[in-house]
N, C-alpha and C positions, 0 to 999 in steps of 0.2 A: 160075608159074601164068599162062594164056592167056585169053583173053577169055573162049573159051567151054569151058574147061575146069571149069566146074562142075554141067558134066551127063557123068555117071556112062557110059563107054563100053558096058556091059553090066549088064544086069538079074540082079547076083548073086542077090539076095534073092528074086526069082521075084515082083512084085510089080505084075508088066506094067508095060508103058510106050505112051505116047499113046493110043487110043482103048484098048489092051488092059487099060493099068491097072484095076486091084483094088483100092479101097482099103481093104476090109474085109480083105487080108493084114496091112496095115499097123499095122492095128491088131492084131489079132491077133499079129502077130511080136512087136510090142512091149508086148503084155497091157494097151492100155489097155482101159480100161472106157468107158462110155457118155458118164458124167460127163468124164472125162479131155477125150472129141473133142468132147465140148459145149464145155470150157473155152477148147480150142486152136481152135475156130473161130469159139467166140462166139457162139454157137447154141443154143437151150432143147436141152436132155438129151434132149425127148420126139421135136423135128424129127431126131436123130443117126437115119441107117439108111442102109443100102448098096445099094439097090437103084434102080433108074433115075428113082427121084424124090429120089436122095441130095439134099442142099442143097450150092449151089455151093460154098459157103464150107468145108465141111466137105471136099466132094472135092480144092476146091486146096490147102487146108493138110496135107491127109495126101499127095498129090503131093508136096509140096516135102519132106515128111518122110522120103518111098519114098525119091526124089535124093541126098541125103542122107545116108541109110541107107546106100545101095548106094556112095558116095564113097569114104564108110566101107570097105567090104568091100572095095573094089580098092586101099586101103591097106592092108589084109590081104591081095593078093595071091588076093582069090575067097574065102577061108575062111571061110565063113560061120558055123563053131564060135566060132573068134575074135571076128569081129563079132559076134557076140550075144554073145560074154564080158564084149568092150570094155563094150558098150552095161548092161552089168549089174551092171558091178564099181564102186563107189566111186571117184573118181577126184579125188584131189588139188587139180588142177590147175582141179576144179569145187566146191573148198570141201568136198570127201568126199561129193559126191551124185553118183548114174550117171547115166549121158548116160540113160538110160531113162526116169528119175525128173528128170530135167532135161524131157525132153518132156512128161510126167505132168503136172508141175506149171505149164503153160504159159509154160517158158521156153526154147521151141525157138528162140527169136531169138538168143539170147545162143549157144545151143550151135553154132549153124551158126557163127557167126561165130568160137567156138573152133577146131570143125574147120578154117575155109578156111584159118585163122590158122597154123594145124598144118600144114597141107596146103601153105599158103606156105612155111611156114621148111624143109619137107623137103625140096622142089622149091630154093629159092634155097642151102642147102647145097651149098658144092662137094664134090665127090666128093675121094676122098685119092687123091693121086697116090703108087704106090710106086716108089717109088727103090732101083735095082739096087745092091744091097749091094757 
């Protein structure tokens, strides 16, 4: 993993990126609710809304989440079936809660740092060299 390898080379999730971003996909991809993007930015429930009086707090945190997301995705290889499986299925490795219901609950700090953590040990795995029988 390289300095700036944790922005996502292509916008799988369709979610825009820089001024193009959406973040009402974002939410939406990941079914939170109102309450959810209140929690995750720290913002009264009533300020939550997507239009060009979004609250900053609420557009950078669903940014970093779009980033993320799509990381995701290009370690599926673009499958975006996948990536929303990943992001939906119970996952062990998070105490049996899904990376979805990890963001949900305002613990998208811990999960990114699962990911890069993932995304490190794949990346530093050597490859298997085979050997002519």
């Amino acid at each position: 993993m390289t300095l700036f390898s944790n922005i996502p080379e292509h916008d799988v999730l369709g979610f825009g990126m820089g001024t193009e971003f959406e973040p009402q996909r974002v939410s939406e991809w990941l079914e939170l609710k109102k309450a959810d993007v209140s929690r995750l930015a720290d913002v009264s429930p009533k300020s939550v809304r997507y239009d060009h009086d979004i609250p900053r707090a609420v557009y950078d945190r669903l940014e970093e989440i779009a980033i993320t997301c799509n990381l995701v995705a290009e370690a599926f290889e673009g499958d975006v079936n996948k990536t929303a499986l990943w992001f939906k299925a119970k996952n062990p490795m998070l105490g049996d809660v899904s990376p979805r219901d990890m963001v949900r609950l305002g613990r998208f700090d811990r999960l990114r740092k699962f990911i890069i953590s993932a995304m490190q040990e794949r990346t530093a795995r050597p490859l298997r060299q085979h050997s002519p029988a």
